[in-house]
N, C-alpha and C positions, 0 to 999 in steps of 0.2 A: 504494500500500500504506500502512496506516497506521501512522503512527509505532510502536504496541505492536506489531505483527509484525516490525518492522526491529529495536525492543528484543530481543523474542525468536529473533529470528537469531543476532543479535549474542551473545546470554548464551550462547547457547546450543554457539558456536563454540568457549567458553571454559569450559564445564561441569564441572566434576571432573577438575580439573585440566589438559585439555587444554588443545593447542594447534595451531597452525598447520605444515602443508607446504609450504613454498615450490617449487612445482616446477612455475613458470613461467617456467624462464632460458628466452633466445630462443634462436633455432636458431644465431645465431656465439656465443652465452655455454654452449650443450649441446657444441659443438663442442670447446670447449677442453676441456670435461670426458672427453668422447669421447676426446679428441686424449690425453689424459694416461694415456689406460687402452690407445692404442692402436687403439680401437674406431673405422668409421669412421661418420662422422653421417648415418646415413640417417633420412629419415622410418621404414622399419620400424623400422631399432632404436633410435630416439625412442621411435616406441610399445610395443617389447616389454620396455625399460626403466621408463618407466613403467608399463605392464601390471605389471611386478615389484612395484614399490611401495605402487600402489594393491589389489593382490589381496592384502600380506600379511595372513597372517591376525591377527586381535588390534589388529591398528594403531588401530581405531576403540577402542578402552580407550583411550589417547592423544592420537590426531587426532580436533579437533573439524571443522577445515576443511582444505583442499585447494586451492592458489593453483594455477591453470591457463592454459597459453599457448593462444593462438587457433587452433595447429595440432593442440595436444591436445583441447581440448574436443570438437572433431571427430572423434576417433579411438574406437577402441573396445577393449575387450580381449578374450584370446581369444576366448574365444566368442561374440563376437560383442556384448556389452553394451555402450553406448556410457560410457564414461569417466564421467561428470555422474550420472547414473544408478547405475552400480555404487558411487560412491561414496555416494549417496544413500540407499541401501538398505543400506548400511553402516550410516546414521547419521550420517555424516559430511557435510559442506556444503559443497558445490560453488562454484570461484571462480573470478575470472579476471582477469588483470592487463588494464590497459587504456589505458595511458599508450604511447608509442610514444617512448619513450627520451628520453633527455638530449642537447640540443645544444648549441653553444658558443652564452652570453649575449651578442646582439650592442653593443656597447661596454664591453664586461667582459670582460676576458680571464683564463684560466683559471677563468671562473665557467661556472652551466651554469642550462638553463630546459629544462624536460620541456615534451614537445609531445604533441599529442594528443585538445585539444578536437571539432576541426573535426570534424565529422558525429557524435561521440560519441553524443548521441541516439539517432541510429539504431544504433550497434552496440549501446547498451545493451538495444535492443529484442530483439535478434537474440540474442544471449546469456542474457535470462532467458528466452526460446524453448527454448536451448539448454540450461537449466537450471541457469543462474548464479544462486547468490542472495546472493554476494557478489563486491566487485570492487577491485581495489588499484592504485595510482598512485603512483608513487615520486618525488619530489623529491630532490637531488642537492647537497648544500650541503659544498663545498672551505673548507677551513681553511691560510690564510697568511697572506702578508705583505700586509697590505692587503684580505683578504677572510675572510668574506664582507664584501658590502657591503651597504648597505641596499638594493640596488638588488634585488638577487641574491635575498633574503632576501623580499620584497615581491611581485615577480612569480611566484616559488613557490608563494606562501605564498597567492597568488589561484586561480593555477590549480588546487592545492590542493583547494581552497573550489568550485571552479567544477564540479570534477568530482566531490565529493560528492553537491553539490547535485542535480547529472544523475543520478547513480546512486541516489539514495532518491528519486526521481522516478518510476526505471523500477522502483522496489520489489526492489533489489539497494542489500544494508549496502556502503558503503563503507569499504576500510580509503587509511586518511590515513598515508601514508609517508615525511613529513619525515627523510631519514637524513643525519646530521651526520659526514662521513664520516671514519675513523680512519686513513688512512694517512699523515698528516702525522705531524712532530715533535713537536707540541704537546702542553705540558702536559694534565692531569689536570682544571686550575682554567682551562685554556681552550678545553677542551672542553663544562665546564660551563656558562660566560657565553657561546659558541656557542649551544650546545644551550638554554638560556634562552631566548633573543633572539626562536630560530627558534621552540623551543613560543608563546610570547606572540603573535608575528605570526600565526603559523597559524589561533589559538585567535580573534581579533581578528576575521578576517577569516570563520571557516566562522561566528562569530555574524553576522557583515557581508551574508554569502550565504544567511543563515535554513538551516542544517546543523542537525539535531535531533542535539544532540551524545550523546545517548542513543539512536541508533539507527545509532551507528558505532564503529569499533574505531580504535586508532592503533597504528598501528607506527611505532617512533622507534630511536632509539639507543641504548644506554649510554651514561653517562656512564664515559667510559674514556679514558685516554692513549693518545695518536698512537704510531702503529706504532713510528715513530725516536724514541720519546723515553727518555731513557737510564734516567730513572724510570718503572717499568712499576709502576701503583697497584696493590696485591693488592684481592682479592674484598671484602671487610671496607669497603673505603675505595670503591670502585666501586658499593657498593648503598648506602653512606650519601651520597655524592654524587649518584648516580641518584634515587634517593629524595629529597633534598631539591629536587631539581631537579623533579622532577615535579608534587610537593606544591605548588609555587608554581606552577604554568602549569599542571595537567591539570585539569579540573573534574570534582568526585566523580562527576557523575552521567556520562561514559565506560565504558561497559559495560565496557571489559578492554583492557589495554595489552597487546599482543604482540613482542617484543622481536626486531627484527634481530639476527643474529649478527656482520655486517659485516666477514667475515673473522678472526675469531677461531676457535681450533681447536674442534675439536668437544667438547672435555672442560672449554675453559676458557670456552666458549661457556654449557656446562652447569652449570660451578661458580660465573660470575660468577652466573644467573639465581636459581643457591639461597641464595645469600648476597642478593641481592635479595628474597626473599620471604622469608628469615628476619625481614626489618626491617618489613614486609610496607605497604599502602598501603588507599585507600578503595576499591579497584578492583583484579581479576583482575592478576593482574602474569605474565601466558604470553609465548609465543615465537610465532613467524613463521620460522622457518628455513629454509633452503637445504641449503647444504654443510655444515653445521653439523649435519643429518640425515642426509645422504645419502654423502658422502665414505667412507666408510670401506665404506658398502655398494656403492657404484660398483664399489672397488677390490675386494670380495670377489669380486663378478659378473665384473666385467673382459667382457664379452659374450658368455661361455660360460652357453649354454643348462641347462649341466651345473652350473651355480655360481649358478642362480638362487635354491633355498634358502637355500644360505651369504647371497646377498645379502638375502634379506627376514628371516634372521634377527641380522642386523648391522644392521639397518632399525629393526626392532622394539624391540632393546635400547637403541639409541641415541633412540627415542620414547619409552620406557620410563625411559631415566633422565631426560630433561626433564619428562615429568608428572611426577615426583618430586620433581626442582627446584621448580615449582612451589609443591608443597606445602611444599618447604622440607627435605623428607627426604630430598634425595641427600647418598652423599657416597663418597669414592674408596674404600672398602671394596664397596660395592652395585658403583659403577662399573667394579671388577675380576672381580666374582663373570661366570662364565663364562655366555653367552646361553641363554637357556632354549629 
């Protein structure tokens, strides 16, 4: 595919204001979700969960794209539409995560190396079969005493690169998932010089691998204080450090930055992002979520078939105030008004 179609994927995932579904945890990461509501994990009600989310209606105002696990892309919704497709005819853009998780780094302890190259080719083939036309890989970077290292930082930051490169090969935009992970103690300001380190070597390296960095998305982190750190930075301070941090490592020409939520609650997920675009950058500054969208409609669903409105309308309001974010125009008065 040529570079101007991977451009226009990519803008496009990120178009007026949208942004990203993450709703590709694997089947033991759907499990605990499951496990919290009670529900038990089956493949059905994996698919009649998602069936929920991808059928609300409206969500395509919001969602540009749709991160997908390898057992959902296969699945279909009620009536019979396969997943990739119903969202397709949405408007919305079909995706699919492709790394196969984080392992311990061997001579680095508490460090991690995502795995997942081996045969990738070949699934990349099988997936834009399948109607992928974007694909995301996650890198894992611990913050302590002693790490990251440059070790840590380097072998990520190839495989990275390596799996881009595979994916706008098979003409599926890759998203680049360097996440700087927050549940350390750590400072605000060393989160920052983390998060630096890791953007510079990434960026180094998808130029190293010939990556058309305009025919890909990143998702990265906040720059945000570690879960245990007794100083929690408000909104204000978190998008002028995100911000400056990215200005020196993202290259303008990045179609759109989509922001992990990384365990931040779903309101603070929302508010850090709008104080982020109030400062605003050369490039779409959107989201990538998870639980950060979906949490609150899990809990409304809870697996009653009876409570599946309640849940895609606690879906929708909660996509609804992140395009918002976005543009810069949330704020806790919108985020009270009762769901439409």
């Amino acid at each position: 595919m040529a570079a101007e179609e991977l451009n226009a994927i990519a803008k496009s995932i990120v178009a007026d204001h949208k942004g990203v579904l993450a709703a590709d945890e694997s089947t033991g990461t759907i499990k605990k979700r499951f496990d919290s509501i009670g529900v038990e994990s089956t493949e059905e009600n994996r698919r009649a969960y998602r069936n929920l989310l991808f059928t609300t209606a409206g969500c395509e105002d919001y969602i540009g794209g749709v991160i997908l696990y390898d057992e959902t892309i296969r699945q279909a919704a009620d009536d019979g539409t396969p997943f990739a497709e119903l969202l397709a005819g949405k408007g919305i853009v079909p995706g699919i995560k492709v790394d196969t998780g984080a392992q311990d780094l061997a001579g680095h302890p508490n460090e991690k190396v995502t795995e997942g190259l081996d045969g990738l080719r070949a699934r990349f083939a099988e997936y834009h079969e399948l109607g992928a036309r974007f694909s995301k890989w996650r890198a894992v970077i611990t913050i302590g005493d002693g790490i990251p290292t440059d070790a840590c930082l380097h072998v990520n930051a190839h495989a990275l690169a390596r799996y881009a490169a595979l994916s706008q090969e098979a003409g599926i935009v890759p998203i680049v998932e360097p996440e700087v992970l927050m549940d350390a103690d750590n400072s605000i300001e060393r989160c920052h010089e983390v998060t630096s380190r890791t953007l510079h070597l990434v960026f180094e390296e998808l130029d190293r691998q010939g990556v058309a960095l305009d025919g890909m998305l990143l998702k990265p982190n906040m720059v945000i204080s570690g879960k245990g750190c007794p100083t929690q930075a408000a909104p204000a301070e978190v998008a002028e450090r995100t911000i400056d941090c990215f200005l020196g490592h993202v290259p303008a020409m990045v179609p759109g930055i989509v922001f992990l939520s990384g365990g931040q609650s779903e309101v603070e997920a929302t508010e850090n992002l709008n104080a982020i675009n109030r400062l605003g950058g050369p490039w779409p500054l959107s989201f990538s979520y998870g639980r950060a969208l979906q949490a609150s409609a899990l809990q409304a669903w809870g697996g009653d078939p009876a409570s599946v409105d309640a849940g895609q309308d606690t879906f929708l309001h909660r996509s609804r105030m992140n395009a918002l974010a976005v543009a810069g125009d949330w704020s806790a008065d919108v985020e009270q008004a009762v769901p439409a």
